[in-house]
C-alpha positions in Angstrom: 24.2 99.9 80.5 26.8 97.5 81.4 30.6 99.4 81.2 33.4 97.7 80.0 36.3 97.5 82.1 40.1 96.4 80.9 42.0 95.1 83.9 45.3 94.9 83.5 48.3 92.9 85.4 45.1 90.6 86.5 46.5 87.4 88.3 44.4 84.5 89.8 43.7 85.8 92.8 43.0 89.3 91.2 40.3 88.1 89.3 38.9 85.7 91.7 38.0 88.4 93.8 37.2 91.0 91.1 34.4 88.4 90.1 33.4 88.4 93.4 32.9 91.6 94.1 31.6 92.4 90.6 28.6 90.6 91.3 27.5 93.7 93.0 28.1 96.2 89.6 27.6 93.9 86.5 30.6 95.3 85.3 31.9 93.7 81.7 35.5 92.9 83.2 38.5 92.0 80.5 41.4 90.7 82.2 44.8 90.8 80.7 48.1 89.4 82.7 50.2 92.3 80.8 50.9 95.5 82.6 49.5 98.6 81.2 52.1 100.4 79.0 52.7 101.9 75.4 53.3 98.2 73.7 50.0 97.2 74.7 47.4 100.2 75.3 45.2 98.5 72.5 44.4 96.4 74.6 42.0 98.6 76.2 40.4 99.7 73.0 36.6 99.7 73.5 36.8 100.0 77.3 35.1 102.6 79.2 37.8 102.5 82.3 41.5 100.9 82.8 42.4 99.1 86.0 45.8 98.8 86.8 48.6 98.3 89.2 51.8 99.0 90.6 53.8 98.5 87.4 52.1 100.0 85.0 53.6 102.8 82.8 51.2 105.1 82.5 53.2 108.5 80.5 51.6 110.8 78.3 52.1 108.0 75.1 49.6 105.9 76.8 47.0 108.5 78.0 46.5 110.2 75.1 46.0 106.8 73.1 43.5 105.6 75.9 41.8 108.8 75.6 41.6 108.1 71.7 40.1 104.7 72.3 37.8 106.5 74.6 38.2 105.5 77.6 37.4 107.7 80.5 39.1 106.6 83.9 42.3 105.3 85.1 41.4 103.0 88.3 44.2 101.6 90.0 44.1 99.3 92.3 47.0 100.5 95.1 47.7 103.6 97.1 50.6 104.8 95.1 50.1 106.7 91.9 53.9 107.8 90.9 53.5 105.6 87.3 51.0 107.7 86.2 51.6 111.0 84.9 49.3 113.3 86.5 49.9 116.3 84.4 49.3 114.7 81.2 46.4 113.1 82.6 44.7 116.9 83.8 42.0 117.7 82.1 41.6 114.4 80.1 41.0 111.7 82.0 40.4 111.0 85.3 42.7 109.2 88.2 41.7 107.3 91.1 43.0 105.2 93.5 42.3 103.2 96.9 44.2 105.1 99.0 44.3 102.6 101.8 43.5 98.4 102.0 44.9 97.3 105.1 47.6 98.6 107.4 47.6 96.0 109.4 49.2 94.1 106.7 52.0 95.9 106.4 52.3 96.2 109.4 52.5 92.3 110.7 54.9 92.0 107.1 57.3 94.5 108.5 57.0 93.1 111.6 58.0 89.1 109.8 61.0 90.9 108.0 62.2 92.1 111.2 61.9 89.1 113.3 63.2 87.0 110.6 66.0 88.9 109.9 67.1 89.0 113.7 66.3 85.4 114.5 68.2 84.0 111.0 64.8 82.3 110.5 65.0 82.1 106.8 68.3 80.6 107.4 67.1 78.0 110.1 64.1 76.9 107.8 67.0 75.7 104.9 69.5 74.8 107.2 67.2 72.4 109.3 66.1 70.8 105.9 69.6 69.7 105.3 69.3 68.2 108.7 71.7 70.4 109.8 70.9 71.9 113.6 73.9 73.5 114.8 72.9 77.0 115.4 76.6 78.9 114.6 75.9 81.8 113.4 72.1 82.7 114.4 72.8 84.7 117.2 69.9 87.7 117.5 68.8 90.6 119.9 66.0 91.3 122.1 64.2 93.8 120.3 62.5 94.6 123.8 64.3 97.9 124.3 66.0 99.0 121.2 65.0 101.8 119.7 63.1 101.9 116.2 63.0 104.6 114.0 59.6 104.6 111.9 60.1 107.2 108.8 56.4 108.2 108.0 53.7 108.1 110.5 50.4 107.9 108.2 47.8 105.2 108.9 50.7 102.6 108.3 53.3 104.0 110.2 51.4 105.2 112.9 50.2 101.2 113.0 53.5 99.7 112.6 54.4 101.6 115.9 51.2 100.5 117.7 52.7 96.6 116.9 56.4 97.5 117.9 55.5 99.0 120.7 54.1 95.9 121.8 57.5 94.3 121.5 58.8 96.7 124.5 60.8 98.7 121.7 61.8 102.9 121.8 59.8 104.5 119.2 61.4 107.7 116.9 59.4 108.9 114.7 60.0 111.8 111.5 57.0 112.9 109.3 57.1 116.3 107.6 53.3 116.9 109.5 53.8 115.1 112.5 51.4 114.3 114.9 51.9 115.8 118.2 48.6 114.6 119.5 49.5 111.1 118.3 52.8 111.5 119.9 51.9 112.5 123.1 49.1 110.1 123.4 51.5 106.8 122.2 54.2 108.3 124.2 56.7 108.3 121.4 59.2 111.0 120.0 59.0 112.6 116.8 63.0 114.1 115.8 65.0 115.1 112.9 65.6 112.4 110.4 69.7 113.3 111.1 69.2 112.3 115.0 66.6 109.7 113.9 69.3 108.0 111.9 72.2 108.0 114.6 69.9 106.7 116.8 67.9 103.9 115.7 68.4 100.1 116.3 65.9 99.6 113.3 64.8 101.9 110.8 61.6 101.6 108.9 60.6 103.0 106.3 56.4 104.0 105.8 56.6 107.5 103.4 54.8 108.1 100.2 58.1 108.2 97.3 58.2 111.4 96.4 61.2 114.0 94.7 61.7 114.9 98.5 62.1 111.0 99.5 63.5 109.3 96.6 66.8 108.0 97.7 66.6 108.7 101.1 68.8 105.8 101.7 71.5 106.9 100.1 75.1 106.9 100.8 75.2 110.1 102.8 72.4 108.8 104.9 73.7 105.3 105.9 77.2 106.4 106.9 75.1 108.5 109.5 73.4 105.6 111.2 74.3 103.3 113.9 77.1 100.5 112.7 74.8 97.3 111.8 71.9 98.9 111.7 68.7 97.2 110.4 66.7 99.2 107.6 63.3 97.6 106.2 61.2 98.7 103.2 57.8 97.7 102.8 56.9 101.4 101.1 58.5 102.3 97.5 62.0 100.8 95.9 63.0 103.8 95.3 62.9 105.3 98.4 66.8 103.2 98.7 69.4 103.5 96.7 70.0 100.0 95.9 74.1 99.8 94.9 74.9 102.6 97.9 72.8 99.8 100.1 74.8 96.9 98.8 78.1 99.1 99.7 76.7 99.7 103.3 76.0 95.6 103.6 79.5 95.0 102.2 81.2 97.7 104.6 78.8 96.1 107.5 77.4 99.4 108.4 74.3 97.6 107.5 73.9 94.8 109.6 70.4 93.6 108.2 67.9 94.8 105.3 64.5 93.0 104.8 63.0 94.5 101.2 59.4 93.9 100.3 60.1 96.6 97.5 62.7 97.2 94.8 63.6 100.3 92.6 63.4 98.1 89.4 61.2 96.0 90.9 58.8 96.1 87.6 60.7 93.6 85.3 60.6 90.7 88.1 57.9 91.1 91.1 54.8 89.2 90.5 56.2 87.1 87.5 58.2 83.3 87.9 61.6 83.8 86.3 62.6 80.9 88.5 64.2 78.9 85.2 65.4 82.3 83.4 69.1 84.1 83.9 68.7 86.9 86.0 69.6 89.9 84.0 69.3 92.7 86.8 72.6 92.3 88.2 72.1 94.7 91.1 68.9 92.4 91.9 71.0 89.4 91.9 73.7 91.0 94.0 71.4 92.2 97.0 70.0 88.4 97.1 73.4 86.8 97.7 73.6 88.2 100.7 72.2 85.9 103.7 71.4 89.2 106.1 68.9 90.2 103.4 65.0 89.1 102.4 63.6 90.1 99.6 59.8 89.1 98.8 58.0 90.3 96.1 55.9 93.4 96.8 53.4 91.1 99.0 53.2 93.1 102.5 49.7 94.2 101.4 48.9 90.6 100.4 45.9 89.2 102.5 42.6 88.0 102.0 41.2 91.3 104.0 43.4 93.9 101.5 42.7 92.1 98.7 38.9 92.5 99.5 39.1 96.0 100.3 41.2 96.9 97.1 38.2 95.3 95.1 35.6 96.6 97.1 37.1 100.3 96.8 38.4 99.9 92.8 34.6 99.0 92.0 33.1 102.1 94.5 35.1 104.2 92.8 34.4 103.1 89.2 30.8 102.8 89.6 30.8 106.9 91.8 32.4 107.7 88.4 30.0 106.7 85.8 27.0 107.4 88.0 28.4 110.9 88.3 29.1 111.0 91.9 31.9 113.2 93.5 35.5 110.9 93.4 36.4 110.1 97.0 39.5 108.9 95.7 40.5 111.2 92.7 43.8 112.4 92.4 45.0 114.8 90.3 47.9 117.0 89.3 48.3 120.1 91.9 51.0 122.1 89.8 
């Protein structure tokens, strides 16, 4: 029996390699380039499984209406699961996820937002264009030696600190389980997130978003760290509080940000609105800044994740209908 599979938010390159891979499973595949939520669940009537992404709305609306059309899995295709509501989910449907695709993406990304940021490099590349090649006003640092501090030391963080440290740099590090082993053996220092903040040249930011994280840069936060400090986010948008950031870039407590991820992020990333008027006027503020780089959500984006996310979606769809114990299942611990 060949099941039927709805993918949603499917792009080019999404179903390239989905294709690919699928040539393994003989999955029926239905791609559709709208992201899951209440206006367009039908979508995924007659499908045995949903694959989705980061900005799909998955809330009790939509599971109980995919569980009417009878589908029997929600697959997505990223680590993070915080758009789909576990609880309503429980007992209904099941959840999985690919929990990892490449670090070493993210890691080389965070790596190009901080580099960039320090060496004006996005500013060079226009400026040169114009034939203009008077460097006023690009004036870095040696990284070698400042100190970095890496919020989260999972598989990412952990190799985020194995690149910096390969640019001479001080390594903090906070995770609520850290890893003394880890720390002794890369000679780095786990502290408070207080001293880890007054501290840090850089700060870095590789935690899951959860009610204990969201907003961690906040306000309160910033006005604790070093004057000009650089903070980068290639984890969740909501792990910043965009509008207190802004206020720290204004003051120029924040000397640099480089964002891969946005608290709204849903109504732009992945789409061209390059002819539209931008609506999100906290969105537009943060990109008139010229010590800020935004891209779109793309740390994880290389040929080597993108293989693995398919490889691991279509593992854990086909363990699912073959009856095999789920890897990768999450689901709602109370």
């Amino acid at each position: 029996m060949s099941f039927k599979i709805a993918v949603f938010d499917a792009k080019p390159y999404d179903i390239n390699m989905f294709n690919e891979v699928n040539k393994k499973y003989g999955f029926t595949l239905s791609y559709f380039k709208e992201h899951l939520d209440k206006n367009n669940v039908i979508l995924a009537t007659g499908a045995d499984a949903v694959c989705i992404f980061v900005n799909a709305v998955v809330d009790t609306e939509v599971i109980d209406r995919l569980c009417s059309y009878g589908v029997k899995l929600i697959a997505l295709r990223c680590a993070g699961f915080n758009n789909v509501d576990l609880k309503a989910a429980s007992g209904k449907i099941k959840v999985v996820r690919v929990p990892e695709y490449s670090p070493h993406a993210i890691a080389e990304h965070t790596l190009a937002l901080m580099l960039c940021l320090n060496r004006k490099v996005h500013r060079a590349f226009l400026r040169t264009r114009d034939g203009n090649f008077s460097l006023n006003g690009f004036q870095g640092f040696d990284m070698y030696q400042k100190t970095v501090g890496v919020v989260g030391t999972g598989k990412i963080g952990k190799t985020v600190i194995g690149v910096l440290k390969g640019l001479g740099m001080n390594i903090l590090a906070y995770d609520l389980y850290p890893d003394k082993a880890f720390a002794e053996r890369e000679n780095i220092e786990y502290v408070s997130l207080d001293e880890l903040y007054a501290r840090a040249d850089v700060i870095t930011l590789h935690c899951p978003l959860t009610k204990e994280t969201e907003y961690l840069i906040c306000d309160k936060s910033i006005a604790k760290m070093k004057d000009g400090v650089m903070i980068v986010n290639t984890g969740r948008g909501k792990l910043i509080h965009t509008k207190h950031l802004i206020d720290g870039l204004v003051s120029r407590k924040v000397g640099y940000a480089g964002l891969d991820v946005y608290e709204e992020e849903s109504a732009y990333f992945y789409e061209d609105y390059s002819d539209s008027i931008m609506t999100d006027e906290v969105l537009a503020r943060l990109l008139s800044f010229n010590n800020v780089i935004v891209t779109s959500h793309q740390a994880f984006f290389t040929h080597e994740a993108m293989s693995n996310i398919a490889h691991t979606t279509m593992d854990n769809i086909g363990d699912f209908f073959a009856g095999k114990e789920l890897a990768n299942e999450v689901a709602y611990k109370g």
